[in-house]
N, C-alpha and C positions, 0 to 999 in steps of 0.2 A: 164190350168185354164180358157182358152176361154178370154180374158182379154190382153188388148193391152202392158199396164203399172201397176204397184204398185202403192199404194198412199202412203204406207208406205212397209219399210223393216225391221226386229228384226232380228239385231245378236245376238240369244241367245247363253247363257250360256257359258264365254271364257275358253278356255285348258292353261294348261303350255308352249304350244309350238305352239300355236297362234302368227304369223305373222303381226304384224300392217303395214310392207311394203305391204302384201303381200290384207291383207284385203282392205288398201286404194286403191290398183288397181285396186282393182273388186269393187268398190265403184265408181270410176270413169268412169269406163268399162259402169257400167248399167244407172251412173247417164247420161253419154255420147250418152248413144243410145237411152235413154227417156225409160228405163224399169223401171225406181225406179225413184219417185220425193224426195221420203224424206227419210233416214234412223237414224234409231235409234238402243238403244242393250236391250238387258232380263239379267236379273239376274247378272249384273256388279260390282262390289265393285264402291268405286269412287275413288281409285286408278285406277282401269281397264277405267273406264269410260273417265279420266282425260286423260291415254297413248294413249286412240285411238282418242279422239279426237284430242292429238297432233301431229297425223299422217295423220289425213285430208286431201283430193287432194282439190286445190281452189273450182274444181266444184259443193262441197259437203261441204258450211260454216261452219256446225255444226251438231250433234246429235240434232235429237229434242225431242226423249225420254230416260228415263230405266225403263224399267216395273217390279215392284217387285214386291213381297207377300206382304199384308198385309191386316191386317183386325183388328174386336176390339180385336179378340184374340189372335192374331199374329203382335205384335207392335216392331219388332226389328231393322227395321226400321227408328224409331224416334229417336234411340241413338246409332246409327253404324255409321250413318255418310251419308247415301244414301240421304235423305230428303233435309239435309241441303246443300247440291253439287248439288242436282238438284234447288234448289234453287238460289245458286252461278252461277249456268250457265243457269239463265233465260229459265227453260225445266219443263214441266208440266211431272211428271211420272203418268204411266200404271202403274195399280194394278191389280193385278190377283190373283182370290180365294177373294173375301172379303165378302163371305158369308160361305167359304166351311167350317171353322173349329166350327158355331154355330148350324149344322143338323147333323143330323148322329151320329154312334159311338163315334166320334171324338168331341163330341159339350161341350163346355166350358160349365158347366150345370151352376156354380156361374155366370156366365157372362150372361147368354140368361137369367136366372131368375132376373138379375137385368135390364136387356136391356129391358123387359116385363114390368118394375116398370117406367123405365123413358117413354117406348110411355105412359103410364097413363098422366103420371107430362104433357108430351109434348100435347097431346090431348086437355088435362085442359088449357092449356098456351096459344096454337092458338084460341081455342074457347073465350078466352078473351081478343084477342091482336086484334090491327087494324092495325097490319100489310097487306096490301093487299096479296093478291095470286091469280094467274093469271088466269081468268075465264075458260081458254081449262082445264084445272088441274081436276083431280078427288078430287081435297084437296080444291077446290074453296069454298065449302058449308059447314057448321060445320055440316051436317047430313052426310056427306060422310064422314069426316076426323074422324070420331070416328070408323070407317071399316078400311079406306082404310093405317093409321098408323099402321103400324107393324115393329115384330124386322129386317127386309129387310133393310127398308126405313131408322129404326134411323140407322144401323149398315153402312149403304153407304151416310148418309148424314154427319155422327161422321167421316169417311175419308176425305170428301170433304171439311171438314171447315176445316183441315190444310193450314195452308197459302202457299205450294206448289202447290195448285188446283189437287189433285190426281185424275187420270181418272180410276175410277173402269170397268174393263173389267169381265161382270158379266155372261159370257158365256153360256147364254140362246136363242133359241128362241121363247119361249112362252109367249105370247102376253102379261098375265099377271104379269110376271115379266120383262119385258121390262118397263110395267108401274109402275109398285113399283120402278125401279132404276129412273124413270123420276119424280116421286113423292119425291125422295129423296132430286135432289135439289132445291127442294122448302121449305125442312126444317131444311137447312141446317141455315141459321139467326136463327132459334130459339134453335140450337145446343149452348146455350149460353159458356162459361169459366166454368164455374161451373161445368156443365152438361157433359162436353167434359171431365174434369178430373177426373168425378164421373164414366165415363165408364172405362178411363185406371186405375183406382184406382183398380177399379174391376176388369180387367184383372191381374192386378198385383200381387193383393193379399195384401196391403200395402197400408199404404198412400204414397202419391205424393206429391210436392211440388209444 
């Protein structure tokens, strides 16, 4: 990979017959020769999460991620248990896919048709708040923010207002969507309570509590 060290490492995805001895090794192996600064896992329960990090070598304090699925239409998430252990052990999670399931075949069509109705409500709201927004921003100007809002921005800023601080891993390199995910957390404050359960409402099919 041309590359001295890792800045990060993912244990994804654990087997039945996955070794905690045998992983904490090789955890200390690379954290020892300087090939991996920080390691974390993908797709963990928080039982899985909880056993490996009780097998930790000193050299390696802690996990600092778990990267899961989620998105507005994929929230299982918020009531398995993941969320709230990443939360109990002071760890920001990786999300991955948290656009894939609103394009394509695949697209929650009740969910994007309402996700369309809140950038309206949200375009309307910034345009009349004096909230600041930080002048580098394409959302600086109310003549920009009525373009540059779309279902991208609400659908990865509805993530980030979780009080876990979800890192969306939005597996692009096009300049354009680079800047829709950097626009997103700039509307993440206007993601108010209301607004945040009027989208899982919508994925759910149901009211919510």
């Amino acid at each position: 990979m041309r590359c001295g060290y890792l800045d990060l490492f993912l244990l994804h995805r654990p087997d039945p017959l996955m070794d905690p001895k045998a992983v904490s090794k090789a955890f200390d192996f690379l954290q020892r020769e300087g090939l991996v600064r920080h390691f974390g896992v993908s797709n963990f329960t928080p039982s899985q999460y909880r056993m490996l990090s009780s097998y930790l070598p000193p050299s390696v304090p802690s996990l600092v991620t778990n990267q899961i699925k989620m998105s507005p239409a994929h929230v299982s998430a918020l009531f398995d248990g993941s969320l709230d252990m990443m939360m109990e052990a002071r760890v920001r999670p990786m999300v991955y896919s948290p656009l894939r399931v609103l394009f394509g075949k695949d697209a929650h069509e009740d969910l994007v048709s309402y996700l369309r109705t809140i950038c309206s409500e949200i375009r309307d709201r910034i345009s009349s708040s004096s909230l600041p927004l930080p002048s580098s921003s394409s959302l600086s100007t109310t003549s920009t923010t009525t373009s540059s809002i779309d279902i991208d921005t609400v659908a990865l800023a509805w993530l980030m207002r979780h009080p876990s601080g979800p890192l969306p891993v939005i597996g692009t390199s096009k300049p354009h969507r680079v800047a829709t995910a950097a626009d997103a957390t700039l509307l993440v404050p206007h993601i108010d309570r209301q607004t945040w359960f009027k989208i899982l409402q919508a994925e759910r099919g149901h009211e919510v509590a």
